[in-house]
LUMLUM-338932 format. One record per residue: residue in one letter; x, y, z of N, C-alpha, C in turn. Coordinates in steps of 0.001 Angstrom, whole numbers, plus 500000, padded with zeros to 6 digits. Layout:
N
AXYZXYZXYZ ...
***
This chain:
277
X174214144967584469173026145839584558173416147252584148 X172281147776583316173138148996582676172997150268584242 X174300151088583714174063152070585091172912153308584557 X172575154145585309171923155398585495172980156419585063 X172706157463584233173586158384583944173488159840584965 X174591159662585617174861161316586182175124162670585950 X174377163228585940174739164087585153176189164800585852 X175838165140587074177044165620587826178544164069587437 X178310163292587727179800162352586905180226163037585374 X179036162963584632179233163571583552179848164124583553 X179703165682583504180641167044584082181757166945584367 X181799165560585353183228165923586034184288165280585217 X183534164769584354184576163229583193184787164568582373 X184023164511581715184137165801580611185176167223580654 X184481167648581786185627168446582008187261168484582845 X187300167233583536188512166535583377189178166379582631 X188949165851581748188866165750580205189698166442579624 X188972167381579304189178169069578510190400169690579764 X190581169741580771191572169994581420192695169693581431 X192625167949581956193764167525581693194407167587579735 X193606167528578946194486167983577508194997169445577476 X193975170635578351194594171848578047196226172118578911 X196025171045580197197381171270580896198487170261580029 X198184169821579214199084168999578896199357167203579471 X198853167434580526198045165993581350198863164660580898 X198412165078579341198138163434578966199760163579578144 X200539163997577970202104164384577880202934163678578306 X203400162533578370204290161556578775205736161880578418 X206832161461579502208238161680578868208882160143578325 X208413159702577321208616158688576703210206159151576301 X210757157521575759212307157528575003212393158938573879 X211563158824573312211558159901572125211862161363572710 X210637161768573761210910162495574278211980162879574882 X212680162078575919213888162472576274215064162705574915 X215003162021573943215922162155572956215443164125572697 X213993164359572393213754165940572191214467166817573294 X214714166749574703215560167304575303216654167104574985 X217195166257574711218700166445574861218940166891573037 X218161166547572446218879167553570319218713168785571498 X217071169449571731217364171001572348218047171459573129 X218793170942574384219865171211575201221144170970574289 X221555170005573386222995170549572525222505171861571643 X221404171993571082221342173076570452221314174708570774 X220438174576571836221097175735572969222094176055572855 X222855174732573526224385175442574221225514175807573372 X225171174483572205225951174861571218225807176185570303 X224801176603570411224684177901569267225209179139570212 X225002178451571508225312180169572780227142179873572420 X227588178557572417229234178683572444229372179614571172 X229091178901569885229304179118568671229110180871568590 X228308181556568652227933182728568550228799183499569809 X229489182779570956230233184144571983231378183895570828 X232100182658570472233426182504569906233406183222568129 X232174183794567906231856184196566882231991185632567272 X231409185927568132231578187456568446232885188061569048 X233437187408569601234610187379570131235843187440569203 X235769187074568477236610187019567174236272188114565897 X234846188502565823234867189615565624235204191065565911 X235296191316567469235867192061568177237290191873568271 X238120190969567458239797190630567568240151189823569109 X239285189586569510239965189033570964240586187324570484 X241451187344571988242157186472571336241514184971571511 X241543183815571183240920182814570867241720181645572863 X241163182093573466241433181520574813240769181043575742 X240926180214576545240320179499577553239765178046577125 X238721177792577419238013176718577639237040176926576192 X236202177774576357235492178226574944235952178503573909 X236712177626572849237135177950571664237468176496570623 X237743177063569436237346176174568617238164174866568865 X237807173902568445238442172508568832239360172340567440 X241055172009567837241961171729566941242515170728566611 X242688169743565953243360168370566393244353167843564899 X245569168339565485246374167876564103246455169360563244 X246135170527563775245791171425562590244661171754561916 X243762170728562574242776169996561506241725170549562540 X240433171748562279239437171926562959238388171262562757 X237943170776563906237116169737564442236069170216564665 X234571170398563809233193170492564066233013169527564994 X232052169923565680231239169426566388230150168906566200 X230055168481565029229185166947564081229756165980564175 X230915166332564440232129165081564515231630163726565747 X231750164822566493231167164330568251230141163977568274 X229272164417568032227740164048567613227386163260567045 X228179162825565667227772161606565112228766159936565697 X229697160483566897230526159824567350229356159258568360 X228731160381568917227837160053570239226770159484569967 X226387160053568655225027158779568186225364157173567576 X226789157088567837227236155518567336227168154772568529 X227853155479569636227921155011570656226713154486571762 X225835155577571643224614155616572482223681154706571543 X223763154745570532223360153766569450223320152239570120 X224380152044569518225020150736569670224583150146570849 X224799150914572283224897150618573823223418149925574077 X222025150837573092220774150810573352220452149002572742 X221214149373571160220504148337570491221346146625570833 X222142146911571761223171145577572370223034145411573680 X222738146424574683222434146124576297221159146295576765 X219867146695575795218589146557576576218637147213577615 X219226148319577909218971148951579531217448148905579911 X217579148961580965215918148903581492215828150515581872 X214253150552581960213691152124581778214694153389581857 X215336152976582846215412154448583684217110154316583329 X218038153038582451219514153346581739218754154196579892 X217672153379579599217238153724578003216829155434578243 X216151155569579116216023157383578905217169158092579019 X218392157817580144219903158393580020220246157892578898 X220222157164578269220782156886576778219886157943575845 X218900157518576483217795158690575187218272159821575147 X218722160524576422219441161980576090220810162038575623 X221263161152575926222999161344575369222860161242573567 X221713160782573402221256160276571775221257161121571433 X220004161939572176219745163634571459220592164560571454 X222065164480572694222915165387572194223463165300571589 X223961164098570870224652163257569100223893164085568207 X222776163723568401221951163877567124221467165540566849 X222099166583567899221276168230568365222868168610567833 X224136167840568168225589168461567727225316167916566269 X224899166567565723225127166504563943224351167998563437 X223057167737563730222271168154562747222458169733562935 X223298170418564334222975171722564165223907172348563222 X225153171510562565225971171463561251225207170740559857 X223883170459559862223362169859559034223402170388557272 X224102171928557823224223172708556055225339172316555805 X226070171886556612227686171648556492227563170462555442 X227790169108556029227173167794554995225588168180554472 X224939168768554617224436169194552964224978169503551798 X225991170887552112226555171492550906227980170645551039 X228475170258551219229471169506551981230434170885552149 X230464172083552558231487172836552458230803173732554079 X231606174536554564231724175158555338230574176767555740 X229330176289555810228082177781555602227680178002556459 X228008177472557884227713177512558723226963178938559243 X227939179886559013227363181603559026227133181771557273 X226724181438556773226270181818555713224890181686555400 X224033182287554621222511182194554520222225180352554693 X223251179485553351223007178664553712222634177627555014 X223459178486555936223561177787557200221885177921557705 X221001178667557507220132178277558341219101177710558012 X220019176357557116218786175175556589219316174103557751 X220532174433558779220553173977559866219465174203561123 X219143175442561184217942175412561928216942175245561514 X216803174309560348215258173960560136215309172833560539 X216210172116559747216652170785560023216384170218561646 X216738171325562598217113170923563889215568171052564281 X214849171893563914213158172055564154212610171137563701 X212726170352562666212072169338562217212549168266562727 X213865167926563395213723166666564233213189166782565991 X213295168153566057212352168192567189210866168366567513 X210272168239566007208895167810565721208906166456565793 X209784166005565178209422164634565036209705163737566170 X210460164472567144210608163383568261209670163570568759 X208800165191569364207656165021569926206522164214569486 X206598164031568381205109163221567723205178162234567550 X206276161572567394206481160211566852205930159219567586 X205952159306568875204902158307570184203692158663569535 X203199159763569491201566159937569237201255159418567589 X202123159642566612202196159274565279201696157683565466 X202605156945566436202628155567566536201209155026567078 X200640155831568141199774155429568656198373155721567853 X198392155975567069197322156244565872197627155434565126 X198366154398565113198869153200564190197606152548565329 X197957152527566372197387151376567719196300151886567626 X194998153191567311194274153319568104193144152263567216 X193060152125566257191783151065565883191321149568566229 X191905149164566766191812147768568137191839148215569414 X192711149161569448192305149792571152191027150043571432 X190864150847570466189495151733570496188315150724570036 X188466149666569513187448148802568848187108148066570228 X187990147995571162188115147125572199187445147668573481 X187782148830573487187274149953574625185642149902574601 X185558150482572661184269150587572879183416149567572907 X183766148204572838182834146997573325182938146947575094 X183542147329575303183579147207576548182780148316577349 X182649149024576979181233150177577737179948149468577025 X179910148725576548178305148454575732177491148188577353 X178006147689578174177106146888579118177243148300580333 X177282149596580184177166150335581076176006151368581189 X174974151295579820173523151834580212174262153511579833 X173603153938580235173643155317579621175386156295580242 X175909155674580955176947155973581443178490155349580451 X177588154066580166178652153472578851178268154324577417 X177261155026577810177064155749576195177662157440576183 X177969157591577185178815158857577587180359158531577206 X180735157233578038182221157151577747182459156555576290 X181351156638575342181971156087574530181820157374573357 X181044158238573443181064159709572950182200160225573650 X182570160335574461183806160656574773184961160064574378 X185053158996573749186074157889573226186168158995571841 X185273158993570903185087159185569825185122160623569685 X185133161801570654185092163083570626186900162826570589 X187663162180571966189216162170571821190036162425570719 X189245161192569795189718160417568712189809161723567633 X188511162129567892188679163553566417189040164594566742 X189381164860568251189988166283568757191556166106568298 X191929165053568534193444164346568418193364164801567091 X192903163778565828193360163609565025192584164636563579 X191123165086564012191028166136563123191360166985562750 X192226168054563946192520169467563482193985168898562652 X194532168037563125195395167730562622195622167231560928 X194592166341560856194409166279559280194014167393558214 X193252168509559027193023169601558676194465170065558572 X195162170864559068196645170937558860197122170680557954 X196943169049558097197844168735556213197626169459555384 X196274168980555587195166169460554148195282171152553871 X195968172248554878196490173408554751197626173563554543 X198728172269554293200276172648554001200697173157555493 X200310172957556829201121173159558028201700171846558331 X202748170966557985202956169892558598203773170015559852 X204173170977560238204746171023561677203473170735562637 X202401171936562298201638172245562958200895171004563319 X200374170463562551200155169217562406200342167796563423 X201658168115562764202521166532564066202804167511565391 X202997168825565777202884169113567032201195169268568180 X200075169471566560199155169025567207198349167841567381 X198929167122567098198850165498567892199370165466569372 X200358165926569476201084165819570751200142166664571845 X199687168334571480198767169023572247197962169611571485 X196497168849571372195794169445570631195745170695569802 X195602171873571085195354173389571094195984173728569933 X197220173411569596197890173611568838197233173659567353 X197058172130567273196378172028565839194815172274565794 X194025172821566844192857173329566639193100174871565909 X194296175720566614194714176783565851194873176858564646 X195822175659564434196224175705563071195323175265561973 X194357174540562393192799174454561475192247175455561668 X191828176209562142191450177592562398191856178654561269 X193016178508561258193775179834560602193940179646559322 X194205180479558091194208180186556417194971179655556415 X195066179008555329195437177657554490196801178277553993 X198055178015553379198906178118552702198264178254551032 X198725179129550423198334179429548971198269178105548081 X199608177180548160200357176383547364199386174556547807 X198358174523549064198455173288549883197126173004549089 X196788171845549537195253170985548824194057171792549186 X193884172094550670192998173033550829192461174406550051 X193596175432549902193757176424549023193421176209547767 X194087175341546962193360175311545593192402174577545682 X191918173852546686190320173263546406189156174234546719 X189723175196547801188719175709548512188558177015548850 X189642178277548398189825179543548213189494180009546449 X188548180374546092188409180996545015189465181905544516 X190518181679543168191574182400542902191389183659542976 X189995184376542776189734185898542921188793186421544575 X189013185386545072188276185537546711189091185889547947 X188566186502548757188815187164549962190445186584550478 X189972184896550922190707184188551614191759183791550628 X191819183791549487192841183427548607193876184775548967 X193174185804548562194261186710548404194909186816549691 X193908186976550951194371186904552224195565185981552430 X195387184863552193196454183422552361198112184141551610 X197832184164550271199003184778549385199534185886550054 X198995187233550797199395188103551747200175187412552911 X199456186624553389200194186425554791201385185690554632 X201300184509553258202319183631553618203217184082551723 X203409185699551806204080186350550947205728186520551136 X206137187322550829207651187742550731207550187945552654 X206717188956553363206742189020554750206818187969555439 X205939186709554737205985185604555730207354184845555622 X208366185122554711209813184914554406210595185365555152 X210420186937555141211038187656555628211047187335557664 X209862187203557850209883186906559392210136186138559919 X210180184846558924210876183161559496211992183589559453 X212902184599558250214220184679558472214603185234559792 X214086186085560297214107186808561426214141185823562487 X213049185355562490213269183916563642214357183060563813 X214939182931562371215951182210562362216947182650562828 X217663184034562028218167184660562604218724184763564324 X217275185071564849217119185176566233217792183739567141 X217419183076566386217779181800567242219368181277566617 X219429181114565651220643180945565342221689181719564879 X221562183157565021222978183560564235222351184456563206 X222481186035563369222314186310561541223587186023560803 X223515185666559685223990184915558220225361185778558323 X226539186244557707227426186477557551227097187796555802 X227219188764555909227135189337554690227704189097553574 X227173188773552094227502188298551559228315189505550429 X230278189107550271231000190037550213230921190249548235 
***
């Protein structure tokens, strides 16, 4: 029998709703996730070691204690070494012992600190040579940003594989609820494009971070649909007139300054570059 629609239920679904996405609510610490803590906890710690034993050695002090570079044979030992040692291991352990929930998430982080020690040397086996402080080096901190996009999204990436039988399934299943099944199923379908519109919008502006992080929390990629397009992306040349407002605007923002300030960021987080002699 179909139900009566409330308006007060209404309200309270709705803006439940909209709450629990603005707190983050619906945020699970899936395998992936724990792997995103532990790349960002080696990357932390490792860039705080790397940068005292960097400064420290700039000031002539002498190379002692516990904090200093690892030697073995003569032979200095990055700490990609370990990392890609720790992602064989934690590897292997996952894809041969099946731990159940709560061994696979301690594996999930020991993964991410393999995989937060390779990649934060990732200019190193790029160039295969030693840039670590060199400009080159901070295609290591992109590198390390882009797998910590991708661990956050990759559950939600997946589940947009799942949502067209889920959702095909759901919404037969409110048919028999009268005007209360016609609420939850506008609400099915509002989810569906809050999730995944601003986000396609994104592409379609050349933000792909922005993008796969707003899958994970909306807000994110409602911003980033919001805001101009990249000069170079599908949006821009379909939809900024080469002599119009927003064209030139776009080319301003994401100019030599918008270079200049990612370097800065980078900088900030990893290390400024080493001057080039």
């Amino acid at each position: 029998m179909g139900g009566e629609l409330d308006p007060a239920l209404a309200w309270d679904v709705l803006s439940d709703t909209l709450l629990g996405i603005l707190t983050g609510e619906y945020i699970t610490l899936t395998p992936a996730l724990w792997v995103f803590l532990g790349v960002l906890g080696a990357f932390v710690v490792t860039r705080t070691i790397t940068r005292f034993i960097r400064r420290r050695g700039a000031r002539g002090g002498p190379a002692s204690g516990p904090i200093k570079d690892i030697t073995i044979g003569g032979v200095h030992v990055h700490h990609q070494v370990f990392g890609i040692i720790g992602m064989f291991v934690t590897g292997l352990l996952i894809i041969t012992v099946q731990p159940a929930d709560t061994g696979l998430d301690v594996l999930a982080v020991l993964f991410g600190v393999g995989v937060g020690l390779a990649f934060d040397e990732f200019a190193l086996w790029w160039h295969l040579d030693d840039v670590y402080w060199s400009e080159h080096g901070r295609k290591s901190v992109d590198a390390v940003a882009w797998v910590l996009v991708v661990c956050a999204s990759i559950r939600a990436v997946i589940d947009l594989v799942e949502i067209p039988a889920d959702f095909a399934d759901a919404y037969a299943s409110v048919g028999e609820l009268g005007d209360l099944g016609t609420l939850l199923r506008w609400l099915m379908i509002g989810l569906v494009v809050l999730f995944v519109g601003p986000a396609i919008v994104c592409v379609a502006k050349g933000k792909l971070v922005t993008a796969a992080l707003g899958l994970v929390y909306p807000p994110i990629g409602v911003v980033g649909a919001i805001r101009l397009a990249k000069p170079e992306s599908w949006w821009a040349r379909r939809l900024y007139p080469a002599d119009g407002r927003r064209a030139t605007r776009a080319a301003h923002r994401f100019g030599e300054h918008y270079a200049s300030r990612l370097n800065r960021w980078r900088d900030l987080i990893g290390g400024t570059p080493n001057a080039v002699e």
